[in-house]
C-alpha positions, 0 to 999 in steps of 0.5 A: 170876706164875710160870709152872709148871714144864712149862707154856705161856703162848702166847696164839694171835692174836685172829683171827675163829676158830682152832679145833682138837682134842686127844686124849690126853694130847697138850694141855700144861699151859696157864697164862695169868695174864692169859688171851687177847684173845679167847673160848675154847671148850672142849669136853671129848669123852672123859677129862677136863680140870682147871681150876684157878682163884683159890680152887679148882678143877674138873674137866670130863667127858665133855659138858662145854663150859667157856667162857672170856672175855677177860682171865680167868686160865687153867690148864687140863691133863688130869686127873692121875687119867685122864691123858687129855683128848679135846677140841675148841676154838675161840678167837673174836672174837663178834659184837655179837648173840652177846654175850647167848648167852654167858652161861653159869653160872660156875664163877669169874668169867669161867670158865662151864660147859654140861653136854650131858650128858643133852641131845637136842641133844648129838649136833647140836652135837657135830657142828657143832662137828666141822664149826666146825673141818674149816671152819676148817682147810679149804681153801677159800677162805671157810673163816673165814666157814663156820667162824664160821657153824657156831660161832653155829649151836653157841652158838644151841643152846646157849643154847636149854639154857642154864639161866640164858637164862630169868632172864638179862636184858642190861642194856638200857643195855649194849644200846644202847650195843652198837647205837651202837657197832655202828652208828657203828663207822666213825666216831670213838670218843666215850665222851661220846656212847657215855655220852649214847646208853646214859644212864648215866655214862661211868665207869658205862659202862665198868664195866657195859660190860666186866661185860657183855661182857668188854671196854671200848668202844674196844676193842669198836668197834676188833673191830667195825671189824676184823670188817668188815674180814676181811669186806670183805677176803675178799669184795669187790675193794675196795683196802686204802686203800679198805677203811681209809678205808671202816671210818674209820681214820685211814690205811691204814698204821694200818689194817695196823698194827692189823689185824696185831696183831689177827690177826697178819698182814697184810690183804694176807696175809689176804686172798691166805690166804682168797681165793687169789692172784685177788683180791689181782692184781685189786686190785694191776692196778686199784690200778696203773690207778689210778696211771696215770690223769691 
């Protein structure tokens, strides 16, 4: 598909959280026909975005937060009427549990709306989401894990104003095949054992799975291992060998193959970013240590 005259295809890594804002007419014309690896959240503050879709189009005001899913079609610019469009935005990998929450009413598949509007909760959220993204951009050294704190406290709210929480029921299968895979995440992917856990098919399964969730199995317990990474890599002074073996891949130089293309660097370049130069010389001394022992 062509791309429009004046717009951009660039897709963001799929890190845990990226998360900015807009003011303006500053946001270009996006057009991504295969859309991202990871969740976006808009929200619009002032002005207005359009949203152009197969079959038609919307445009989002004042209050509005539009959510996209993995994989959906993108084309979104500010409104030619007002040529302006104040936003906030977060692009993120969820975690398993914060799968129910986002299930929002649709405008085409894939692409939901949540209107603040009119809401008491409008001025707490607004401010968290403030906060997902002076976290995320911070300085310090566990800016990530604030900035994904605040974003679930934004998608908790929401769902307590989501119009289809009351009627919206997960497929209890997808559920357990969500807790298997959240809980043997570290071991070798098995559709046959994912399918037995969730009593269904393996090709039900995958169907069902990726209208719930917006992806397929392998992946989801490929980001499940990768989340835990960051974790480990962030907070505690195990070596990268250590945290490949611990997560069951196959080999470290693996691991930092999937990691980088995941996240778009490396583990030892995430962690010497989200920790500082302390624990990365900790864990190149013992790894030396290591090396010297008999």
């Amino acid at each position: 598909m062509k791309i429009p005259k004046g717009a951009t295809s660039f897709c963001p890594p799929a890190l845990s959280m990226h998360a900015g804002s807009f003011t303006g007419a500053t946001i270009r014309h996006t057009f991504r026909p295969q859309g991202t690896r990871d969740w976006l959240l808009i929200y619009t503050r002032a002005g207005s975005g359009l949203y152009r879709f197969p079959g038609g189009a919307f445009d989002s005001g004042a209050g509005d937060l539009t959510l996209y899913r993995p994989g959906v079609f993108q084309d979104y610019q500010f409104s030619p009427q007002t040529r302006k469009w104040d936003l906030l935005y977060a692009h993120f990998i969820p975690r398993a549990e914060w799968l129910p929450w986002l299930n929002w009413p649709e405008k085409s598949p894939g692409l939901m709306v949540l209107s603040l509007k009119g809401s008491v909760l409008s001025d707490q959220i607004v401010n968290r989401l403030k906060d997902m993204i002076r976290f995320t951009n911070g300085s310090q050294p566990r800016r990530q894990v604030f900035g994904l704190n605040a974003l679930e406290e934004i998608l908790l709210w929401c769902d307590s104003i989501n119009p289809r929480q009351a009627s919206s029921q997960p497929d209890p299968r997808i559920g357990r095949a969500l807790d298997f895979l959240t809980a043997h995440a570290t071991e070798p992917f098995s559709e046959d054992r994912l399918a037995h856990a969730a009593a269904l098919s393996p090709s039900r399964l995958r169907h069902l799975f990726r209208l719930e969730t917006g992806d397929s199995p392998r992946h989801f317990q490929e980001q499940q291992r990768l989340l835990r990474a960051r974790d480990l890599l962030a907070m505690s002074r195990q070596t990268i060998s250590e945290i490949s073996l611990e997560l069951g891949f196959s080999n470290p130089f693996y691991f930092t193959l999937r990691f980088k293309k995941q996240t778009g660097e490396s583990p030892r370049a995430f962690r010497q970013r989200i920790t500082g130069p302390a624990v990365a010389v900790t864990s190149r001394v013992k790894r030396e240590t290591k090396s010297r022992r008999p």
